[in-house]
ChimeraX commands (.cxc) that place a marker at each C-alpha (Angstrom):
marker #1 position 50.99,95.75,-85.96 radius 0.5
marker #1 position 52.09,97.91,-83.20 radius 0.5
marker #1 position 51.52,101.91,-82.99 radius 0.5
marker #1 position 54.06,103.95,-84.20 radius 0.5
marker #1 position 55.92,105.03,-80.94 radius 0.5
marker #1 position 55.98,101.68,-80.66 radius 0.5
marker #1 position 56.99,100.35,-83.87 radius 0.5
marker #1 position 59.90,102.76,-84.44 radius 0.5
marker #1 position 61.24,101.98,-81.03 radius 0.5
marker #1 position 61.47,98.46,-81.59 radius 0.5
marker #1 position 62.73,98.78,-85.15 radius 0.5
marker #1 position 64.31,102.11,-85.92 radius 0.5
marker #1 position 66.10,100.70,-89.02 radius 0.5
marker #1 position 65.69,98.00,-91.42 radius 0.5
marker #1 position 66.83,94.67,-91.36 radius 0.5
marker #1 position 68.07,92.90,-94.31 radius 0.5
marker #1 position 65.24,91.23,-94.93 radius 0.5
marker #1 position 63.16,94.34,-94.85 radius 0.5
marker #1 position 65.94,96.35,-97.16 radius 0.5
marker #1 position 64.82,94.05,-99.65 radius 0.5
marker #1 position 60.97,94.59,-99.41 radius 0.5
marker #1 position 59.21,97.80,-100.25 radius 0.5
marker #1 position 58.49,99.93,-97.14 radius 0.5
marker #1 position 54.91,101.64,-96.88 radius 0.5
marker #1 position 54.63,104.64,-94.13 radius 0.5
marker #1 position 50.79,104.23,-93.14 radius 0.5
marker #1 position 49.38,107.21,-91.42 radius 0.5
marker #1 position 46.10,107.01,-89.88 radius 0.5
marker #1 position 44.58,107.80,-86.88 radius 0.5
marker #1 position 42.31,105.02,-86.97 radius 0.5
marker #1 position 43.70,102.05,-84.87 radius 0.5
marker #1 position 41.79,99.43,-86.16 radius 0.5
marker #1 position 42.15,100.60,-89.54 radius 0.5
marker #1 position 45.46,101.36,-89.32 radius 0.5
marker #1 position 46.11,97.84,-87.56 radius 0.5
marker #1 position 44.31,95.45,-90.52 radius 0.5
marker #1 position 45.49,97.29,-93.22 radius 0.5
marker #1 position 49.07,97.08,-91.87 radius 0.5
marker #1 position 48.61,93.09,-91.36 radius 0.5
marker #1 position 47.32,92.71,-95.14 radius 0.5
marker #1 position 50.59,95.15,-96.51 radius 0.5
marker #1 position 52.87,92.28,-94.14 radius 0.5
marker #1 position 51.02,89.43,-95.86 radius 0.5
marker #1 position 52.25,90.62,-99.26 radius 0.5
marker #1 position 55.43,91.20,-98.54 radius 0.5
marker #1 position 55.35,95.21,-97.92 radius 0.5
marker #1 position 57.84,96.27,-94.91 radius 0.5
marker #1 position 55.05,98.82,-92.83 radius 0.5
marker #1 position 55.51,101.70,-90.39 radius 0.5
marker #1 position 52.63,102.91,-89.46 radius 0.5
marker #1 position 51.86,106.22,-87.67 radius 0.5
marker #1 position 48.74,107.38,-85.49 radius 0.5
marker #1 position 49.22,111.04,-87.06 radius 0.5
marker #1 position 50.54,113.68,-89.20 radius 0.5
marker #1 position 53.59,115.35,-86.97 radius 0.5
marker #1 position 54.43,111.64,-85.88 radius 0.5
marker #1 position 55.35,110.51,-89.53 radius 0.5
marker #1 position 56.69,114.17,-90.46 radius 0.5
marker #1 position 58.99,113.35,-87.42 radius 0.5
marker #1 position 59.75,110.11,-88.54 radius 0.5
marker #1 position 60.72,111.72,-92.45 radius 0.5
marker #1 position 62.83,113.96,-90.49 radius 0.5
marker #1 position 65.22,111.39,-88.94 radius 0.5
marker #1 position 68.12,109.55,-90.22 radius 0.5
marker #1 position 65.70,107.03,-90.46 radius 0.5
marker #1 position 63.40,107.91,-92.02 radius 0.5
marker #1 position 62.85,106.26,-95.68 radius 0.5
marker #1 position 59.61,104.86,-97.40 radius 0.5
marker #1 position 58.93,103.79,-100.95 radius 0.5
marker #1 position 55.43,105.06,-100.76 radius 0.5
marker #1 position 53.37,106.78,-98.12 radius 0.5
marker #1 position 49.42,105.45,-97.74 radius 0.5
marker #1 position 47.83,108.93,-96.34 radius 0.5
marker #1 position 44.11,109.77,-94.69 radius 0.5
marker #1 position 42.98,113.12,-95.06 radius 0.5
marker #1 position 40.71,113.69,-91.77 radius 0.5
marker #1 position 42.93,113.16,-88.63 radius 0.5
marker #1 position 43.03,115.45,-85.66 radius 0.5
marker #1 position 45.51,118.02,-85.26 radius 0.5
marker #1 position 46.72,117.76,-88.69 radius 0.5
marker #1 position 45.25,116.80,-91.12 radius 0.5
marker #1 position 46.40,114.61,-94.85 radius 0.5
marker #1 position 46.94,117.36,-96.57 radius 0.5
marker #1 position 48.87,119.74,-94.51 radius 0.5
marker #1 position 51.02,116.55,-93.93 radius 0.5
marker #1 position 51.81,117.06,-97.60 radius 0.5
marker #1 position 52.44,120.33,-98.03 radius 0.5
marker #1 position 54.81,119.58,-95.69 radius 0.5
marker #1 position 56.76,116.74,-97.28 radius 0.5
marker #1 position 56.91,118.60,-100.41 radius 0.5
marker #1 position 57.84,121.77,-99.20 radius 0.5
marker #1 position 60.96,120.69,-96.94 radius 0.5
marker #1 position 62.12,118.41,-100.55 radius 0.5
marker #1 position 60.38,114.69,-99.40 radius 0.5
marker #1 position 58.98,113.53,-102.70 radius 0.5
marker #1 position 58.11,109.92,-101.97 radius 0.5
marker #1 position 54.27,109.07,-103.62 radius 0.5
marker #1 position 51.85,109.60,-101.65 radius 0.5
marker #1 position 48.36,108.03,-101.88 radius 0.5
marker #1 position 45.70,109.65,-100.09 radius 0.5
marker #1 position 43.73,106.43,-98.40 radius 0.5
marker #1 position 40.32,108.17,-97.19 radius 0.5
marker #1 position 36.83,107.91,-96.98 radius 0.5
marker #1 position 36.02,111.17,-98.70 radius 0.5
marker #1 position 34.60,110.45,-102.30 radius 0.5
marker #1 position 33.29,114.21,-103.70 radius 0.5
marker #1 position 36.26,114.91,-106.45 radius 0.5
marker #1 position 36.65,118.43,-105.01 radius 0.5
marker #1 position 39.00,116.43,-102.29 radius 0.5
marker #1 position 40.34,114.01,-105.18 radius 0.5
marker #1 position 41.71,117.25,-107.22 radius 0.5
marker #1 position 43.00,119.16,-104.42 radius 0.5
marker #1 position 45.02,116.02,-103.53 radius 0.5
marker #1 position 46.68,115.77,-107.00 radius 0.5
marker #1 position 47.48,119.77,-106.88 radius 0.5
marker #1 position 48.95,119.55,-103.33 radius 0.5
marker #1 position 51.31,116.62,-105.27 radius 0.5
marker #1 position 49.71,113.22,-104.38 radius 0.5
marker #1 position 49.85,110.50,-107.15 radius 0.5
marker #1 position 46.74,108.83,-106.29 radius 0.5
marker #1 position 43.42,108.95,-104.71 radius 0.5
marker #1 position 41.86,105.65,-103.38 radius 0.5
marker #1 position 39.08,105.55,-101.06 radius 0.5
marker #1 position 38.36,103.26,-98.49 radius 0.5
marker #1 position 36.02,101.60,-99.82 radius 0.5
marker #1 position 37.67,100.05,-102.81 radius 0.5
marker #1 position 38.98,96.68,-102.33 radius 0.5
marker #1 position 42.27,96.07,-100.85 radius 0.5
marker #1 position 42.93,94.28,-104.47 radius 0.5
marker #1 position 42.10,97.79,-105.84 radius 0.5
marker #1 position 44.53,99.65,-103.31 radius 0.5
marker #1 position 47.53,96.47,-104.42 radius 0.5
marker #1 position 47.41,97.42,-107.55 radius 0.5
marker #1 position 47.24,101.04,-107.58 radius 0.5
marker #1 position 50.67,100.68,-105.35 radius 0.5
marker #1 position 52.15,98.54,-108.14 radius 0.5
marker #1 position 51.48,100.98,-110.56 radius 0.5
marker #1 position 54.14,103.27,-108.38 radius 0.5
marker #1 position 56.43,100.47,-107.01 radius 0.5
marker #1 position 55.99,97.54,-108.89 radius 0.5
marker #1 position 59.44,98.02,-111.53 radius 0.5
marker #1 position 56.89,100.47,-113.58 radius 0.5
marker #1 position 58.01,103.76,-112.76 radius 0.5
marker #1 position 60.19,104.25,-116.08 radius 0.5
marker #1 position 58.95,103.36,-119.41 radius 0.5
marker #1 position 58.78,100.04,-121.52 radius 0.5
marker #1 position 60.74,99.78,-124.55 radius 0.5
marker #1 position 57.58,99.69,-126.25 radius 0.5
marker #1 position 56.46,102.83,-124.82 radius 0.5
marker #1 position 60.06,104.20,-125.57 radius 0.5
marker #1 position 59.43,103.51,-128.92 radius 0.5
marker #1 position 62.45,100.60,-128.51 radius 0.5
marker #1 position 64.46,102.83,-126.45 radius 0.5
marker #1 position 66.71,101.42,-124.13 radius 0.5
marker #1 position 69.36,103.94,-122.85 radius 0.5
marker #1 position 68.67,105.43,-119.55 radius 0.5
marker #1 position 68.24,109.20,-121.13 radius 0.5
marker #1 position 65.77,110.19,-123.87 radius 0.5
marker #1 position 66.19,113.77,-125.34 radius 0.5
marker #1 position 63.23,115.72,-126.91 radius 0.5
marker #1 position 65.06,119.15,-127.85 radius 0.5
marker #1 position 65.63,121.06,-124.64 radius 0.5
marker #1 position 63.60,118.13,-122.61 radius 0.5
marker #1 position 65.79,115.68,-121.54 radius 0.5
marker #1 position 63.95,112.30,-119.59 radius 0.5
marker #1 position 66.13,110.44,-117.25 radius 0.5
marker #1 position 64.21,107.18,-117.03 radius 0.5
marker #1 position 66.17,105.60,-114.48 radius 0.5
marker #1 position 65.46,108.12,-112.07 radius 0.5
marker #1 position 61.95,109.33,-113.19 radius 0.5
marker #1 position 63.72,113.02,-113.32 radius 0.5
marker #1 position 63.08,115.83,-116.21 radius 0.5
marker #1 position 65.10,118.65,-117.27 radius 0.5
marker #1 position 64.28,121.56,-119.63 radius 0.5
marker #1 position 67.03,123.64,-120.78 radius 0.5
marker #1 position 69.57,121.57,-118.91 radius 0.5
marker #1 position 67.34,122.65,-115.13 radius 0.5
marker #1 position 65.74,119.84,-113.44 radius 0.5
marker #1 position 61.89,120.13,-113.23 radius 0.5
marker #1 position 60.20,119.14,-110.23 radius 0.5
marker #1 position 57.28,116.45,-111.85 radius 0.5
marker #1 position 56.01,113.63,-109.55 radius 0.5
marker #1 position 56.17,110.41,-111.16 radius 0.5
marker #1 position 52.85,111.29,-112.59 radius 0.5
marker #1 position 53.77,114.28,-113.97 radius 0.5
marker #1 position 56.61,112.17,-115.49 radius 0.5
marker #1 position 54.84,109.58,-117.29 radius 0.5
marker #1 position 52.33,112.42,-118.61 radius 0.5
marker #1 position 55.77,113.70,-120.42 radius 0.5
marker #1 position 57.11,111.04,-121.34 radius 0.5
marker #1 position 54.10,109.59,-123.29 radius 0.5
marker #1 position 53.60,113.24,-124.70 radius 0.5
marker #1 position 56.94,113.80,-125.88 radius 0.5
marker #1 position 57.56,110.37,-127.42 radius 0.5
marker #1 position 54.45,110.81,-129.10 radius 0.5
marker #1 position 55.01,114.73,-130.50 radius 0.5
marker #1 position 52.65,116.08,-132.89 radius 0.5
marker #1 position 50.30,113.22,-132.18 radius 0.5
marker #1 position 46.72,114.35,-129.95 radius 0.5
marker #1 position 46.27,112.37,-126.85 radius 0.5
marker #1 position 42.76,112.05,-125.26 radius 0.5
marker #1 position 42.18,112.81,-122.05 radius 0.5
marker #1 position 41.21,108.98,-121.29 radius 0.5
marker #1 position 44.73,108.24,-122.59 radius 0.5
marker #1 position 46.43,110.29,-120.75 radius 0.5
marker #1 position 44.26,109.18,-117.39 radius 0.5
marker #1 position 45.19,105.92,-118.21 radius 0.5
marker #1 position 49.06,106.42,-117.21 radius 0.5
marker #1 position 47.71,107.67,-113.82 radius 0.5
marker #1 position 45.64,105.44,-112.84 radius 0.5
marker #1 position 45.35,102.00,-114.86 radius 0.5
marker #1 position 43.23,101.35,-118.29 radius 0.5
marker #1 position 39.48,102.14,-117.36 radius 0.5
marker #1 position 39.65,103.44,-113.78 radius 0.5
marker #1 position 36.24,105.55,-112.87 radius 0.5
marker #1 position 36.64,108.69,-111.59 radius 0.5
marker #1 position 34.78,111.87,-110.78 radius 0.5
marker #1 position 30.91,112.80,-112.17 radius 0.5
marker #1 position 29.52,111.00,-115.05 radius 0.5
marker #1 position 31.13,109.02,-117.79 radius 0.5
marker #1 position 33.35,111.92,-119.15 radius 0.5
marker #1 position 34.28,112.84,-114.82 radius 0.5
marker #1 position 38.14,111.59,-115.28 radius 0.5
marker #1 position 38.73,115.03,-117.47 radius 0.5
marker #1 position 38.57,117.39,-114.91 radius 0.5
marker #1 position 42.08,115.42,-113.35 radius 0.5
marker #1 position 44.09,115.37,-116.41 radius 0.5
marker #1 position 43.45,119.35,-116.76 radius 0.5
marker #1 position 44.64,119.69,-113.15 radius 0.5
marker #1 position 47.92,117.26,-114.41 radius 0.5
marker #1 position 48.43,119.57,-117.38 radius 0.5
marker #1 position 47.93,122.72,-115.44 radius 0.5
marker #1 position 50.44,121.58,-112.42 radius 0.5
marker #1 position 53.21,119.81,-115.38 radius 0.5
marker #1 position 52.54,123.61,-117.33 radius 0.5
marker #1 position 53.44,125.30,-114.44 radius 0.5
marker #1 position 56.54,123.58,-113.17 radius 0.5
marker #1 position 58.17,123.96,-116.69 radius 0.5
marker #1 position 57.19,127.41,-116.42 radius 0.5
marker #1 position 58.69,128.17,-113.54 radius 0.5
marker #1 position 61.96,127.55,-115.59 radius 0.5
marker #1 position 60.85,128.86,-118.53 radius 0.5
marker #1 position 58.21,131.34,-118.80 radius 0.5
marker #1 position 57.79,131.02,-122.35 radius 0.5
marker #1 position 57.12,127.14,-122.19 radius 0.5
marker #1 position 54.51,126.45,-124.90 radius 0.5
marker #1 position 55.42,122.74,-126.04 radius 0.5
marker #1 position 51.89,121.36,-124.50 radius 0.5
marker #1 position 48.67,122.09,-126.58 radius 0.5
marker #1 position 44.92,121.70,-126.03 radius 0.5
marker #1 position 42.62,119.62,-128.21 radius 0.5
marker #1 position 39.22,120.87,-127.22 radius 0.5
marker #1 position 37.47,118.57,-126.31 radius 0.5
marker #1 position 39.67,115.84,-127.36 radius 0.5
marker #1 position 42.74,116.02,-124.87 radius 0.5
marker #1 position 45.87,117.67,-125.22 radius 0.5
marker #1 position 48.99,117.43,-127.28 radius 0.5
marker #1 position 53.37,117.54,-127.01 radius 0.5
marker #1 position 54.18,120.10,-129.95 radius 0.5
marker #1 position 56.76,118.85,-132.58 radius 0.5
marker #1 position 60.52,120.30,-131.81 radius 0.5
marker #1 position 60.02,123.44,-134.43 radius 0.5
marker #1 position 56.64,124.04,-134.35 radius 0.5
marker link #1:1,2 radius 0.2
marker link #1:2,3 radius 0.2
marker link #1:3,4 radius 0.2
marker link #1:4,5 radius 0.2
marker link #1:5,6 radius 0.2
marker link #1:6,7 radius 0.2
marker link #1:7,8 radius 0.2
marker link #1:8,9 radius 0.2
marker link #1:9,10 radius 0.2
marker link #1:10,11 radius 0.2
marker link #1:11,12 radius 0.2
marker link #1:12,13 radius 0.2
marker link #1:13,14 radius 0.2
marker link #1:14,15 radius 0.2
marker link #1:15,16 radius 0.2
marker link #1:16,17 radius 0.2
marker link #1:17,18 radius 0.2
marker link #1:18,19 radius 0.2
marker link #1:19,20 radius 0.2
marker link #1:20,21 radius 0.2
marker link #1:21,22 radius 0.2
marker link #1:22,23 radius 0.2
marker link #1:23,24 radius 0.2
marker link #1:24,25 radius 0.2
marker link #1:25,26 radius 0.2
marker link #1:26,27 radius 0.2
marker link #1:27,28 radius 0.2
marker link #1:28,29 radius 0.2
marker link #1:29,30 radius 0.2
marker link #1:30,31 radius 0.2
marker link #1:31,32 radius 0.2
marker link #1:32,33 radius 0.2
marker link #1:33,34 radius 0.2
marker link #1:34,35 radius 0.2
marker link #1:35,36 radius 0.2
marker link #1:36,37 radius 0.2
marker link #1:37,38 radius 0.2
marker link #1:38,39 radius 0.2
marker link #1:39,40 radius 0.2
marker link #1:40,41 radius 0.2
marker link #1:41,42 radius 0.2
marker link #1:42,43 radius 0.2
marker link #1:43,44 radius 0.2
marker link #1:44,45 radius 0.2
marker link #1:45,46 radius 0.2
marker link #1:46,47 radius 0.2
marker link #1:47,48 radius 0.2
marker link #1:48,49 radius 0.2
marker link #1:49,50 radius 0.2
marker link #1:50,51 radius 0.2
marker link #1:51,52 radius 0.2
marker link #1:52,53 radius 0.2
marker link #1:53,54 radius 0.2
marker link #1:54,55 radius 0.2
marker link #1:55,56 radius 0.2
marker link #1:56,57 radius 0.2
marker link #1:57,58 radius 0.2
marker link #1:58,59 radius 0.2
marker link #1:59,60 radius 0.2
marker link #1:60,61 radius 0.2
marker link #1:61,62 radius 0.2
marker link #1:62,63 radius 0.2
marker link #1:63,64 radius 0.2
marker link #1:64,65 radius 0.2
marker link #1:65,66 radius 0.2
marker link #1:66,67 radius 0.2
marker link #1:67,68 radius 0.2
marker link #1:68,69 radius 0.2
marker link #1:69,70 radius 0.2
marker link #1:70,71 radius 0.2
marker link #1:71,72 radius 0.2
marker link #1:72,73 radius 0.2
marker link #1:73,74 radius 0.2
marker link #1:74,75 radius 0.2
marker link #1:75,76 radius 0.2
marker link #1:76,77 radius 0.2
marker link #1:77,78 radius 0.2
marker link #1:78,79 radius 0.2
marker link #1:79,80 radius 0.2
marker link #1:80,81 radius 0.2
marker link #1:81,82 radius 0.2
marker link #1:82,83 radius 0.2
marker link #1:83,84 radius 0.2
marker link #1:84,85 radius 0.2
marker link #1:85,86 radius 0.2
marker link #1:86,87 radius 0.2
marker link #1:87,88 radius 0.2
marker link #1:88,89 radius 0.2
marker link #1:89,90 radius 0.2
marker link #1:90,91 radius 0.2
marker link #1:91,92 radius 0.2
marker link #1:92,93 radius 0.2
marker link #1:93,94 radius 0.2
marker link #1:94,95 radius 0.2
marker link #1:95,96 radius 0.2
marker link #1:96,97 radius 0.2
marker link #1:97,98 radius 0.2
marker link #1:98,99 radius 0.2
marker link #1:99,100 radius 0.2
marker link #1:100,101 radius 0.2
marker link #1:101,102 radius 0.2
marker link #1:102,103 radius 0.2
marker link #1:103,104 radius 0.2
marker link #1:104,105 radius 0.2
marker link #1:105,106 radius 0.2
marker link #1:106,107 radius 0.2
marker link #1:107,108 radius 0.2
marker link #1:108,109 radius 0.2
marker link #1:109,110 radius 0.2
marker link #1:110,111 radius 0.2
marker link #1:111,112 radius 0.2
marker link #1:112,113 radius 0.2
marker link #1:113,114 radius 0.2
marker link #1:114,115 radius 0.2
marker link #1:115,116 radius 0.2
marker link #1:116,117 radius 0.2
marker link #1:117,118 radius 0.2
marker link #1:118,119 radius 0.2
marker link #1:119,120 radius 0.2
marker link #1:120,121 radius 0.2
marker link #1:121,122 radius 0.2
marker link #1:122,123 radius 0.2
marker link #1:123,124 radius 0.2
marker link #1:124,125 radius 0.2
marker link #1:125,126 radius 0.2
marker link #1:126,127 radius 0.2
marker link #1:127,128 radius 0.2
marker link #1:128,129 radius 0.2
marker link #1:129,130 radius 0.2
marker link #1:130,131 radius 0.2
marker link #1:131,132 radius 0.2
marker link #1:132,133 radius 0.2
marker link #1:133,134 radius 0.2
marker link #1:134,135 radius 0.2
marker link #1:135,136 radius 0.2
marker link #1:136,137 radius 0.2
marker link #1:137,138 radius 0.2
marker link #1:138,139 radius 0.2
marker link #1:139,140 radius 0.2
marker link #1:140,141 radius 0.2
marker link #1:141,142 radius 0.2
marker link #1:142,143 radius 0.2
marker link #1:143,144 radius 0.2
marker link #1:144,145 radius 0.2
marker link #1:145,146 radius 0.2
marker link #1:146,147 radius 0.2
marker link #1:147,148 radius 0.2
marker link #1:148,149 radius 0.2
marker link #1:149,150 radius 0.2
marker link #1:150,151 radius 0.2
marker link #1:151,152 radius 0.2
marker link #1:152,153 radius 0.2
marker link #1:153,154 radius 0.2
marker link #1:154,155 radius 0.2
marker link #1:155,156 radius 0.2
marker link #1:156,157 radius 0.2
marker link #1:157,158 radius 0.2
marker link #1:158,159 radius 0.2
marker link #1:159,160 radius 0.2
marker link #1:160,161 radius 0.2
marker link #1:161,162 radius 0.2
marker link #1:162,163 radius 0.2
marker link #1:163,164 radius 0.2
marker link #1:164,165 radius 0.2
marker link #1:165,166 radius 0.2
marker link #1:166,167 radius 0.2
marker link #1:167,168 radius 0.2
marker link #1:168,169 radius 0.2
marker link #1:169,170 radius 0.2
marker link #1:170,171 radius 0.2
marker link #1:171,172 radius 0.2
marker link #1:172,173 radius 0.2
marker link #1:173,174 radius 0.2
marker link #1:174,175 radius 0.2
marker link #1:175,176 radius 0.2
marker link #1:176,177 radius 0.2
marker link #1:177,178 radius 0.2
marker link #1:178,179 radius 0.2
marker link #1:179,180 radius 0.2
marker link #1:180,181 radius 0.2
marker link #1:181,182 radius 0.2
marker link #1:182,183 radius 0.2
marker link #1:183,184 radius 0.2
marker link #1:184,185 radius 0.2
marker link #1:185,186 radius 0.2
marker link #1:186,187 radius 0.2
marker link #1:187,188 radius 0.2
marker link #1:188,189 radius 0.2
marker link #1:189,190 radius 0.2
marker link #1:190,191 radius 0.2
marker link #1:191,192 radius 0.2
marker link #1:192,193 radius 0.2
marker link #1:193,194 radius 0.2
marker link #1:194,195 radius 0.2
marker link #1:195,196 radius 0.2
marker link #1:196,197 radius 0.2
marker link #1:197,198 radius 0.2
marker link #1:198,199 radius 0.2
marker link #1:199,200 radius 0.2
marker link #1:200,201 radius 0.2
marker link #1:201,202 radius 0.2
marker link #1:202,203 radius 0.2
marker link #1:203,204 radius 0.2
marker link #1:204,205 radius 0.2
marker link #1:205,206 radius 0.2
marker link #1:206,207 radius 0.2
marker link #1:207,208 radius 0.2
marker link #1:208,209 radius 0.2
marker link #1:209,210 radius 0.2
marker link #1:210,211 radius 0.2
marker link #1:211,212 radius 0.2
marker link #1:212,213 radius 0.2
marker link #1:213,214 radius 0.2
marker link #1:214,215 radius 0.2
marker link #1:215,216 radius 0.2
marker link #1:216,217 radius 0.2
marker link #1:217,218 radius 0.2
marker link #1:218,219 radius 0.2
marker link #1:219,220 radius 0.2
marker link #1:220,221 radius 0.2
marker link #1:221,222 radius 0.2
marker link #1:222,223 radius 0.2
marker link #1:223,224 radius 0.2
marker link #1:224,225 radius 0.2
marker link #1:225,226 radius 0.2
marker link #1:226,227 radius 0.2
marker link #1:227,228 radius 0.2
marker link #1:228,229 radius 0.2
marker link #1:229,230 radius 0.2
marker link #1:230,231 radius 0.2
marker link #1:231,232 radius 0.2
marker link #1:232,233 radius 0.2
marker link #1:233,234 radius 0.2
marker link #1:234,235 radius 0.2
marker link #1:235,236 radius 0.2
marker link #1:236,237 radius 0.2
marker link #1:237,238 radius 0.2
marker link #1:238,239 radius 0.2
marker link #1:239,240 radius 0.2
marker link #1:240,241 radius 0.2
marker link #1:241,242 radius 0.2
marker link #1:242,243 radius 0.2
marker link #1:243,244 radius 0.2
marker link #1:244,245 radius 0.2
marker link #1:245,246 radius 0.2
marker link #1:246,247 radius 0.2
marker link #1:247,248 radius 0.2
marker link #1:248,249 radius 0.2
marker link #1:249,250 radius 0.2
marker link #1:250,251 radius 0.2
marker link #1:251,252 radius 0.2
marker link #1:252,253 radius 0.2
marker link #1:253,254 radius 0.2
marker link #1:254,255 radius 0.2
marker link #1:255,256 radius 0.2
marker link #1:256,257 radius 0.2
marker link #1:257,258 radius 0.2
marker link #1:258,259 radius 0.2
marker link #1:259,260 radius 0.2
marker link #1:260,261 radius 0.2
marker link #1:261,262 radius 0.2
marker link #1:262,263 radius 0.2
view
């Protein structure tokens, strides 16, 4: 794999080929790194652009150009750093997935990822089996729901009172206004709200984030301090529409639940 001045230069837009094949935007200062992991993403079929920094790939987002299915992100490069790079996509409207690819374990860096709007967290670690899978999770034909999960729905929209859940797109609205959720976010609601009335645990709803019986954070029980940052972030974003959202309740120390339309 080349560097990204390089890369771009030689292959501003996608071939055919490549159209076809899901495109990861690698950013990482480390060469080597950056080189290897790029090679393995080619042998599986991924379509790569990699990037030696943060303003390089914001750059590249800001072209024509400029298109990724999912963004593989470190958090320690010089200059800018991961999650400034972030705060950046999402605040000029880029909301591809982003998962932060770093060698920084302590959760405190895990949850301020998922606030600043990341969908994952992998470090470096972790197999490259581990990081293939957490990338199908997001790319892999499973960001809408399965019938089953739909509870044998198959139209594109599901409607929970004022929530409406457009599947195809992975979008929300409440009260006919879109709500900003990450794909996430909208998997979180969609379990919740097809399941109304009924208490989820908090391993449950980890589970649609990261895979059945991923480990995370301290101790058996660590995984509960990231679904209360999920709630907290999906609570807010429907309150920023409505202020007197109340359709998501805690189950201490259970998990949380989707209220009943009525209730």
């Amino acid at each position: 794999m080349s560097t990204n001045a390089a890369f771009q230069n030689s292959s501003p837009k996608r071939t055919t080929e490549e159209a076809d094949a899901i495109r990861v935007a690698l950013v990482d200062d480390d060469e080597l790194f950056r080189e290897a992991l790029g090679m393995n993403l080619q042998d599986e079929g991924y379509d790569v652009v990699s990037f030696s920094g943060g303003e390089a790939a914001l750059e590249y987002f800001r072209s024509d150009d400029g298109v990724a299915d999912i963004i593989l992100l470190d958090w320690r490069m010089p200059n800018l750093d991961g999650i400034e790079v972030l705060r950046r996509l999402r605040d000029e409207g880029n909301e591809v997935p982003v998962i932060f690819l770093t060698v920084l374990s302590d959760q405190i860096y895990e949850e301020s990822a998922l606030a600043g709007g990341a969908i994952d967290y992998v470090e470096k670690s972790r197999s490259f089996s581990i990081l293939l899978k957490r990338m199908q999770l997001i790319t892999g034909g499973q960001k809408g729901p399965t019938a089953e999960e739909a509870g044998g729905a198959t139209a594109d929209t599901m409607s929970f009172g004022p929530l409406e859940l457009h599947l195809a797109a992975c979008r929300a609205t409440w009260q006919g206004r879109q709500v900003d959720l990450t794909l996430t976010e909208f998997k979180i609601v969609r379990v919740m709200a097809s399941r109304a009335g009924e208490d989820l645990s908090y391993r449950e709803i980890y589970d649609l984030a990261r895979g059945a019986g991923f480990i995370a954070g301290y101790g058996a029980a660590g995984f509960r301090a990231n679904v209360r940052a999920f709630i907290k972030r999906i609570r807010q974003k429907f309150r920023a529409e409505d202020q007197k959202f109340d359709m998501i309740e805690n189950y201490p120390g259970f998990g949380y639940r989707w209220k009943r339309e009525g209730e």
